[in-house]
C-alpha positions in Angstrom: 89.6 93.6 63.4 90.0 97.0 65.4 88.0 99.9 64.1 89.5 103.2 64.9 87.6 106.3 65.6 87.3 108.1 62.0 88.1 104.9 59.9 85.8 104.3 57.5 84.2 108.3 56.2 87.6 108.8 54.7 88.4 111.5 57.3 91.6 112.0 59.5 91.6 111.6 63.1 92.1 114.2 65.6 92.0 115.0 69.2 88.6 115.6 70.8 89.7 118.8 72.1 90.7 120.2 68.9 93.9 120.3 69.9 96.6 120.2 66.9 98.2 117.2 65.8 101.6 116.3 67.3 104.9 116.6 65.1 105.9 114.1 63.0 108.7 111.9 65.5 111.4 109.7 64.1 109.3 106.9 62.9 108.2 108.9 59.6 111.5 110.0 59.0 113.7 108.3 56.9 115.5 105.6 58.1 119.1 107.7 58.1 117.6 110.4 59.4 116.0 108.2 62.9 119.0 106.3 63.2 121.1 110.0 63.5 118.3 111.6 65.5 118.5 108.4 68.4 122.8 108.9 68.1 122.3 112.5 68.9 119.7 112.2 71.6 121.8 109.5 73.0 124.7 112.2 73.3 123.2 114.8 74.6 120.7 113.2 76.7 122.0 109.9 77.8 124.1 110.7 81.0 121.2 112.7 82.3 118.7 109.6 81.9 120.9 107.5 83.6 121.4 109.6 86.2 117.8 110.1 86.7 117.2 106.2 86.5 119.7 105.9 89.1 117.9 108.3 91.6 114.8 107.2 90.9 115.9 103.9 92.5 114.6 103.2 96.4 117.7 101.7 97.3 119.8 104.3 96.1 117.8 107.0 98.1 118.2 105.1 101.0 121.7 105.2 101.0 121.8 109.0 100.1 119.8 109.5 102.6 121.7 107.2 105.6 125.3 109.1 104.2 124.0 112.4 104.7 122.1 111.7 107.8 124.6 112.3 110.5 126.8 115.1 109.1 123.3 116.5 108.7 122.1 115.9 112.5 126.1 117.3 113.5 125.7 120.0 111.1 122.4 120.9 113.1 124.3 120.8 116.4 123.1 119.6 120.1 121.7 123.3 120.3 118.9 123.1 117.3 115.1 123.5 119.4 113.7 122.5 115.8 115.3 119.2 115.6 115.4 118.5 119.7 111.5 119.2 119.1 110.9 117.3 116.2 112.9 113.9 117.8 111.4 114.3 120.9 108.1 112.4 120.7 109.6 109.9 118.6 112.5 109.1 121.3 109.5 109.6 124.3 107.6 107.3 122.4 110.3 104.2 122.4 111.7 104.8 125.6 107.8 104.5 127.0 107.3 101.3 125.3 110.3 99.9 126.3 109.9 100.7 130.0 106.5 98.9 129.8 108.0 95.7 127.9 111.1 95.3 130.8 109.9 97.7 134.0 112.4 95.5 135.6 115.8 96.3 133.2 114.6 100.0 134.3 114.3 99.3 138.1 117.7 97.6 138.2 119.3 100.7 136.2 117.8 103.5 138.5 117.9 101.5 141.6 121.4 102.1 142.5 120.8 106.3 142.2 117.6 106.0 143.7 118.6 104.1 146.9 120.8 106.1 148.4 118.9 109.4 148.1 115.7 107.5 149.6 117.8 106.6 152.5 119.1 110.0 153.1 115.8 111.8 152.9 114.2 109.2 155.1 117.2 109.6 157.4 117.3 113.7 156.9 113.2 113.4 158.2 113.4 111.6 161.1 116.4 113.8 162.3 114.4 116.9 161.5 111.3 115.5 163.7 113.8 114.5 166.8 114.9 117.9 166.5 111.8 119.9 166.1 110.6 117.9 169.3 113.9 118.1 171.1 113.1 122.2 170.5 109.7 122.1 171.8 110.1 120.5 174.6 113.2 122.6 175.4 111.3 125.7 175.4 108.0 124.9 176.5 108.0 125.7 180.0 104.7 123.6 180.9 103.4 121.0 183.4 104.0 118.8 180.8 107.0 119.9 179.6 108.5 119.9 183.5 106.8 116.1 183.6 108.3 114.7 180.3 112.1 116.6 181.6 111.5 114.5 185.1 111.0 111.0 183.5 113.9 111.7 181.4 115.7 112.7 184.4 114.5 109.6 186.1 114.9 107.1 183.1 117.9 108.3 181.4 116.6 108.9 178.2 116.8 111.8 176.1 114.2 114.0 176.7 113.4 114.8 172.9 112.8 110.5 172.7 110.3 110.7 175.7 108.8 113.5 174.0 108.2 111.3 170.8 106.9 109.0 172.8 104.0 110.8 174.2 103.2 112.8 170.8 104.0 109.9 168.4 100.4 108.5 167.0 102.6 105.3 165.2 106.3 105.1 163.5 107.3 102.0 161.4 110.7 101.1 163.1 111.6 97.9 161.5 110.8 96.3 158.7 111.5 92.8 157.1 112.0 90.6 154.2 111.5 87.1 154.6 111.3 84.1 152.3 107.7 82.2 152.9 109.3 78.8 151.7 112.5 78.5 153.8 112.1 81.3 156.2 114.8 82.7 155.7 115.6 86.7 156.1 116.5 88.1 152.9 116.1 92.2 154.0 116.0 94.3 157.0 115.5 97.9 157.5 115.2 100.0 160.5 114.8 103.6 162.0 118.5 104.9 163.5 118.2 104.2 167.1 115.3 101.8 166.8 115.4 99.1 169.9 114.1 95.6 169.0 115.2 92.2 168.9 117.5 90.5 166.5 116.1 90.8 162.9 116.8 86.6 162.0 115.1 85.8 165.7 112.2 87.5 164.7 112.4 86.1 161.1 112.4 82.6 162.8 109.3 83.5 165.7 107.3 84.8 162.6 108.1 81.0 161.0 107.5 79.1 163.9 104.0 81.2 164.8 102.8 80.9 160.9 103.3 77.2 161.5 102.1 76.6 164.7 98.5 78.7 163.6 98.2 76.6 160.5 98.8 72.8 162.2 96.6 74.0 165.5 94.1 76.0 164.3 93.5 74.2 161.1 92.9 77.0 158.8 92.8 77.3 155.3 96.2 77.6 152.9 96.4 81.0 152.2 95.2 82.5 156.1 97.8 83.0 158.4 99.0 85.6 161.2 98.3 89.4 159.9 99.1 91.0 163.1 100.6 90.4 166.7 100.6 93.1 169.3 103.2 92.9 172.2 103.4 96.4 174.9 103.5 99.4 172.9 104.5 97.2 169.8 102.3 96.3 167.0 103.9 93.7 164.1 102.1 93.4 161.5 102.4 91.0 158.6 101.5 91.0 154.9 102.1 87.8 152.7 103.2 87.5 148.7 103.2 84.6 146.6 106.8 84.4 147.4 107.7 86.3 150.4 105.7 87.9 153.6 106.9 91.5 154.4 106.6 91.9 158.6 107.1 95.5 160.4 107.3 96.5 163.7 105.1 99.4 164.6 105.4 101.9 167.7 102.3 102.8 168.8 98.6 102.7 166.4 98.8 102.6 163.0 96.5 103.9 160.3 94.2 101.1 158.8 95.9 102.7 155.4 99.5 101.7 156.3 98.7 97.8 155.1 98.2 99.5 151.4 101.6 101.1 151.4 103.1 97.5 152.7 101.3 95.8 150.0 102.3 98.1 147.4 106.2 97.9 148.4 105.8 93.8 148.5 104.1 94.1 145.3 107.1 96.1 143.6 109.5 93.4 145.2 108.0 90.4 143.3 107.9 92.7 140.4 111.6 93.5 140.7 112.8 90.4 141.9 110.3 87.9 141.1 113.4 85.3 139.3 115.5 85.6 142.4 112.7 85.0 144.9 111.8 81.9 142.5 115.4 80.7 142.5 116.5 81.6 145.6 119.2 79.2 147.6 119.7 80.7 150.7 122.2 84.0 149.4 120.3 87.1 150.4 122.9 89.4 148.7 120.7 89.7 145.2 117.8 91.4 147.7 120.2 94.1 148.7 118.3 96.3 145.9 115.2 95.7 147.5 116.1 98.3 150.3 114.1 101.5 148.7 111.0 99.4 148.6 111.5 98.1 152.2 112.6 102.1 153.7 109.7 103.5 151.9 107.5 101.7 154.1 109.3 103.6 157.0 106.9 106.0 157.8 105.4 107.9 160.9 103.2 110.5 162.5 103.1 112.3 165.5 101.2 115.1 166.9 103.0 118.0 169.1 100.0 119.3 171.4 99.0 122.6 170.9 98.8 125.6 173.4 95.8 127.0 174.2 96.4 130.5 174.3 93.1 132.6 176.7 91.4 135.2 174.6 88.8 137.8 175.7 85.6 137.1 174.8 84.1 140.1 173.8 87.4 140.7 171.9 86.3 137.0 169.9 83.1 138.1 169.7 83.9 141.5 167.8 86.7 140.4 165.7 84.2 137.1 164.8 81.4 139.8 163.7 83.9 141.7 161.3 85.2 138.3 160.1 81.7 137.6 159.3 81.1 140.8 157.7 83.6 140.5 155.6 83.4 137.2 154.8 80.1 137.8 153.8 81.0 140.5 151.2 84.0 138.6 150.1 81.9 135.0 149.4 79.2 137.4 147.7 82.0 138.9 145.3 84.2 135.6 145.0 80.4 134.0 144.1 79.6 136.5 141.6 83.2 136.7 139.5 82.9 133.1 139.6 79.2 132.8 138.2 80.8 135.2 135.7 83.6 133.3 135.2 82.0 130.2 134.7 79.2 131.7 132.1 82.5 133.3 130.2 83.6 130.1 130.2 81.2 127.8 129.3 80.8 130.3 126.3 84.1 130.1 125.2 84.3 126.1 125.3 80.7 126.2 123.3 82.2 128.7 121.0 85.5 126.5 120.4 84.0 123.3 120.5 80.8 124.6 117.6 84.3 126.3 115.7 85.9 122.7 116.1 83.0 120.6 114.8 82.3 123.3 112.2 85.8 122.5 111.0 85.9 118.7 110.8 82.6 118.9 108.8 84.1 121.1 106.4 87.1 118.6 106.3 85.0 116.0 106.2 82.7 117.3 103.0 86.1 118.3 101.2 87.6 114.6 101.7 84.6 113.8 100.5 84.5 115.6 97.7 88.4 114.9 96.7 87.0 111.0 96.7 84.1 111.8 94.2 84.9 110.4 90.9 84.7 113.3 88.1 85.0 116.0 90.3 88.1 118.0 90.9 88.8 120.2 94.0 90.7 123.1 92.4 91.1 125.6 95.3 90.6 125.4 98.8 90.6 127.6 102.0 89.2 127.5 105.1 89.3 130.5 107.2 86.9 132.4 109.5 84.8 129.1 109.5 83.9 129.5 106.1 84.9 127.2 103.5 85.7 128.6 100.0 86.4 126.0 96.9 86.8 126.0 93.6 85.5 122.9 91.9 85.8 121.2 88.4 83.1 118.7 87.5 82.5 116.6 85.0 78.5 116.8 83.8 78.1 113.1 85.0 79.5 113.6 87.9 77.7 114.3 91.4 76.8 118.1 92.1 78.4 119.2 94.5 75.7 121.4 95.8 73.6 118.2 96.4 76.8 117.0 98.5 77.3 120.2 100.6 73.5 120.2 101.4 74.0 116.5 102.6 77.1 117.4 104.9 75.0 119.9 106.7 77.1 123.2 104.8 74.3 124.7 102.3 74.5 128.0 104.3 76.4 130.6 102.5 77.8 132.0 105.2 80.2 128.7 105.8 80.6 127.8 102.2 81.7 129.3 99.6 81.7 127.2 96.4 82.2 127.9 92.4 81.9 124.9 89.9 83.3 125.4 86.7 82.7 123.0 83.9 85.3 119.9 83.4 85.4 116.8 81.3 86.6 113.7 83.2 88.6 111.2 81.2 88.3 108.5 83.5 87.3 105.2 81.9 83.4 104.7 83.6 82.9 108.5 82.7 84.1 107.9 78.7 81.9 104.9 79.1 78.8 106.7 80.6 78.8 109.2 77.6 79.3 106.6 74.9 76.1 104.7 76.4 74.3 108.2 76.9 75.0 109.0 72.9 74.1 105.5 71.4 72.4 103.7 73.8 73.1 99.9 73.2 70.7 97.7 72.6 69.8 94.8 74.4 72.5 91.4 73.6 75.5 94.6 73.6 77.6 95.5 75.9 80.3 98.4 76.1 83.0 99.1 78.1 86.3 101.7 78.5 89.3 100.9 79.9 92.8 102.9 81.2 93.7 103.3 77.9 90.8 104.9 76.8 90.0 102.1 74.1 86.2 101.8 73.6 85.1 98.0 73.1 81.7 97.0 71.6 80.7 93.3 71.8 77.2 91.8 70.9 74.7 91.5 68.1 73.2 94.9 66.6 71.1 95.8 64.1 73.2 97.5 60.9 71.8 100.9 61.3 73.2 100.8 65.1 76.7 99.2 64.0 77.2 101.5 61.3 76.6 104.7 63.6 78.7 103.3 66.2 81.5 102.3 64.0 81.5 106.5 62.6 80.7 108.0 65.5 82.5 106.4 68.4 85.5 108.1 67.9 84.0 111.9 68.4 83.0 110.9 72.1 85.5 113.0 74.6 88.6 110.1 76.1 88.2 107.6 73.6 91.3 106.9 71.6 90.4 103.6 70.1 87.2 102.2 68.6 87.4 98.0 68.7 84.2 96.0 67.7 85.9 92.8 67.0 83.4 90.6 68.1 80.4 93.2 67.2 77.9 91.2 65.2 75.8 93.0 62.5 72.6 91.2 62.8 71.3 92.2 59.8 74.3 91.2 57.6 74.4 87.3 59.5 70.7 86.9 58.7 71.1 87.6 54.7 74.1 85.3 55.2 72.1 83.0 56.9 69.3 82.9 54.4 71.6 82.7 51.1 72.9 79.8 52.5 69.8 78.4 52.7 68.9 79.6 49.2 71.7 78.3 47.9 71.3 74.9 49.6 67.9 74.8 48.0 67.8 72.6 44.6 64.6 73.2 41.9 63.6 70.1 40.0 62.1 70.8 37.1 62.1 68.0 34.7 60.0 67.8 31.3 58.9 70.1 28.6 55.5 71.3 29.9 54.9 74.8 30.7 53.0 74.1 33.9 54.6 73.1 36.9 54.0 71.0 38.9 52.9 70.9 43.1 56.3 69.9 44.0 58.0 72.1 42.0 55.9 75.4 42.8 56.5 74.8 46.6 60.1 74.5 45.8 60.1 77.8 44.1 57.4 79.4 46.8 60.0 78.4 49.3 62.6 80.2 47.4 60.8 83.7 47.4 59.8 83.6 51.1 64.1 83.2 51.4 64.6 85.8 48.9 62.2 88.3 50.2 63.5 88.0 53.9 67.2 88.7 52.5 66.3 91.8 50.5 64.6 93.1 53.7 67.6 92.3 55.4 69.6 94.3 52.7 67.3 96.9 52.6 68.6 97.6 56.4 72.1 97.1 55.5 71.6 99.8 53.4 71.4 97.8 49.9 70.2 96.2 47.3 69.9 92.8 46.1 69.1 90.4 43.5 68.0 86.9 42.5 70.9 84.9 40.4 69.4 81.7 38.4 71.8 79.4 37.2 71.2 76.1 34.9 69.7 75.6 31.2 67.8 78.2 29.9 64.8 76.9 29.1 64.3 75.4 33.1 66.1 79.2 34.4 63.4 81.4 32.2 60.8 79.3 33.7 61.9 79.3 37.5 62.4 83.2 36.8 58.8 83.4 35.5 57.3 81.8 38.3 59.4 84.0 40.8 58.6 87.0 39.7 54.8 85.3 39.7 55.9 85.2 43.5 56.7 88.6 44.2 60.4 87.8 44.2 63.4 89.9 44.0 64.6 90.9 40.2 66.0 87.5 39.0 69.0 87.8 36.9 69.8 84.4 34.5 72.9 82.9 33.8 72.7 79.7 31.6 75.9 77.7 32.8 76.4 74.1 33.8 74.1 72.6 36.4 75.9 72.4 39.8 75.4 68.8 40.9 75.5 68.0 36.7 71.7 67.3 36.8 70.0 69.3 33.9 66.9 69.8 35.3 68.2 71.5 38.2 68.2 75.6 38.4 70.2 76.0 41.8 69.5 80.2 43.0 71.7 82.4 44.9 71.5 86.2 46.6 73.6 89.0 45.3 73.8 92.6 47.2 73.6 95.5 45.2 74.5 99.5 46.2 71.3 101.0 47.3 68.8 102.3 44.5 71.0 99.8 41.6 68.6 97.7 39.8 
């Protein structure tokens, strides 16, 4: 059976708060009256439910939402910074990840925009160098200038290509794409103008040279020719799982210049690593492969410099003053930039003690908002000091303790009032209920969402009966149940007038004095009857012995019980119970307090 707060003293039940009692609702109307109260609530508020209901369903937002999305984004127009500022590092985002799941869908795409511009700047700087050569040596009117004009003169070559010749340091003028299974040529790039042989003879010389190193020189599978120098003419070789790039190089190349091969080969199996897998003997799928292969056209040259005669002493003057002045500079430059760095390093201490100062103070107040029976009212942080407003429930945690914990118990970075609050969440009800009636041991208590306040266990009567009153009064409890709380005092009177009653006095013949048998019989029954009254007597009553059976045999039993120190013993002269007339069969009765 449930026991409600208040049941039990006779008074009404009321909020905890004081708080006044709610108005009556339909249910203690009559029944007329409800049934008209729901049709007019119906009327007037039915449409409006059901349109809430409808709203409040997740697939019916969505497709608000999806019809009002684009006239919303059109309404907005192409023009809207907001928008273009809030979709851009979502649209960033997807287009990086899907570059760096299919690099080669991208390549493909931008390859055909890219190509052509590589081309033409590679073309647009070599022109520019023949040029800017062709107009040095044209107006340099030197014994090397007069020299480089005569073996042009002599050779029939432009002067501007003999000039490249003696000032070039190395230029990659062909480069080429060939398949390491078949040996076939699949690219070929080359400098406008470039002499050299036919680009499938050397494709086949490069085949025939890797093969004859490998069966006469016995080396290993993956070593082969890296570089072959013929004249002026370096070739140089780099191999790929799949394919070996070669280049023909004028002059002496930078140790460097392999990486940039390797890189462009690299790219190639990257791009085209299915064709060069698959590949049949077409070459036309390697026509994007061009940028990678012109990229690797490179060169360098160095136009020699006139040395122009200067006076000494001039030098020597003009090197004095540049010192001088040097000397002040570098001591001014050295002391704005001590300054600058000190300035510096005090603003980045500054921001970064301002920044940590902050996350602590987010930190504590996370901390805080995840503290059960503690509310975080009011918050602001400015200045680097943190001002709150806190509720808290007197079983809560201080929040003092907490702040000194997270490092902020100076007053000059927090500011922090706590104001009184009572927490109805269900271990806080339960704390209070424990803290007011202490349970003893075999009881245990617990609250749940509902606020309903179970008690389960054995008790003595004194405990029951207080928890039974009182339980109601604690703050968040709504319901009292102690179903299956035992009242220990009540099951052992139970317990021993069941015994009593199970216990049968003999008492046969018409002597006064009774017999051994029959006095234990009768001692027995006021050792039970004394334990049950003190049983009662914690209950909060009283009780009595009853004496049933002829009166002769109940006035003796009485007279020896009371010989016993036995309860009062009432008689009642009926009919034996198991039809013997000798017997006097006894039983307990409770009584109010103070009754005799």
């Amino acid at each position: 059976m449930n026991d409600r707060a208040g049941h039990g003293n006779g008074r009404s039940l009321r909020p905890a708060n004081g708080a006044p009692s709610p108005p009556a609702g339909p249910e203690s109307q009559a029944p007329g009256e409800a049934k008209a109260f729901e049709e007019l609530r119906s009327t007037l508020l039915g449409p409006e439910q059901a349109q809430l209901a409808k709203l409040a369903d997740p697939e019916e937002q969505v497709r608000i939402v999806a019809d009002a999305l684009p006239g919303a984004l059109a309404r907005r127009g192409a023009g809207d910074r907001l928008l273009s500022a809030a979709l851009r590092p979502t649209v960033e985002d997807n287009l990086v990840q899907t570059i760096r799941r299919q690099p080669k869908l991208f390549a493909d795409l931008l390859a055909p925009i890219l190509a052509p511009g590589i081309r033409r700047a590679i073309a647009l700087a070599f022109e520019g160098t023949m040029a800017a050569i062709q107009q040095l040596t044209e107006q340099t009117f030197t014994a090397r200038g007069i020299q480089w004009r005569m073996e042009a003169w002599r050779t029939g070559v432009p002067v501007g290509e003999i000039a490249l010749r003696h000032t070039l340091r190395y230029r990659v003028e062909q480069v080429f794409l060939i398949h390491r299974e078949t040996g076939v040529l699949l690219q070929f790039v080359a400098v406008p103008g470039a002499p050299g042989p036919d680009s499938d003879m050397v494709s086949a010389m490069l085949t025939a040279l890797s093969q004859f190193v490998s069966d006469g020189f016995k080396v290993g599978e993956g070593e082969t020719i890296g570089g072959l120098t013929v004249g002026e003419f370096t070739l140089w070789v780099e191999r790929g799982p799949l394919a070996y790039l070669a280049a023909s190089i004028r002059g002496t190349p930078p140790a460097d210049l392999r990486e940039v091969f390797q890189d462009a080969l690299d790219s190639i199996h990257q791009l085209q690593g299915q064709a060069l897998e698959k590949f049949s003997g077409d070459p036309a799928p390697f026509e994007a492969c061009r940028p990678e292969l012109e990229a690797c056209l490179r060169s360098e040259s160095s136009a020699p410099a006139a040395k122009a005669k200067k006076d000494q002493s001039q030098r020597r003057r003009r090197w004095a003053r540049q010192l001088a002045v040097a000397g002040v500079v570098a001591g001014l430059l050295a002391w704005g930039t001590r300054s600058w760095l000190a300035t510096r390093d005090r603003r980045e201490a500054a921001r970064e003690a301002a920044h940590a100062q902050h996350e602590q103070a987010r930190n504590f107040l996370e901390k805080l908002r995840r503290r059960p029976g503690l509310v975080v009212a009011y918050d602001d942080y400015r200045a680097g000091r943190l001002r709150l407003l806190v509720l808290r429930d007197p079983l809560a945690d201080d929040p003092a303790a907490l702040a000194l914990a997270a490092g902020l118990g100076d007053e000059a970075h927090l500011d922090m009032r706590v104001e009184p609050w009572v927490s109805l969440r269900p271990e806080f009800v339960e704390r209070r209920a424990r803290a007011r009636f202490t349970p003893p041991d075999g009881v245990t208590m617990s609250c749940d969402n509902a606020g309903r306040l179970r008690a389960e266990g054995e008790a003595r009567s004194a405990w029951v009966r207080r928890f039974r009153r009182e339980a109601g009064a604690v703050p968040g409890v709504t319901e009292v149940i102690t179903t299956t709380l035992v009242d220990g005092d009540e099951k052992r009177f139970r317990e021993l007038n069941l015994r009593l009653e199970s216990l049968r006095v003999l008492l046969s013949g018409e002597e006064e004095k009774l017999r051994p048998e029959q006095s234990a019989a009768l001692g027995e029954a006021a050792s039970l009857a004394r334990e049950a009254a003190a049983a009662a007597v914690a209950m909060g009553r009283g009780t009595k012995l009853e004496a049933r059976g002829e009166m002769f045999r109940v006035a003796a039993a009485a007279r020896a019980l009371a010989a016993l120190d036995a309860p009062t013993v009432t008689l009642r002269a009926a009919p034996p119970l198991d039809g013997n007339p000798n017997i006097v069969s006894l039983r307990l009765l409770l009584t109010d307090a103070g009754e005799d």
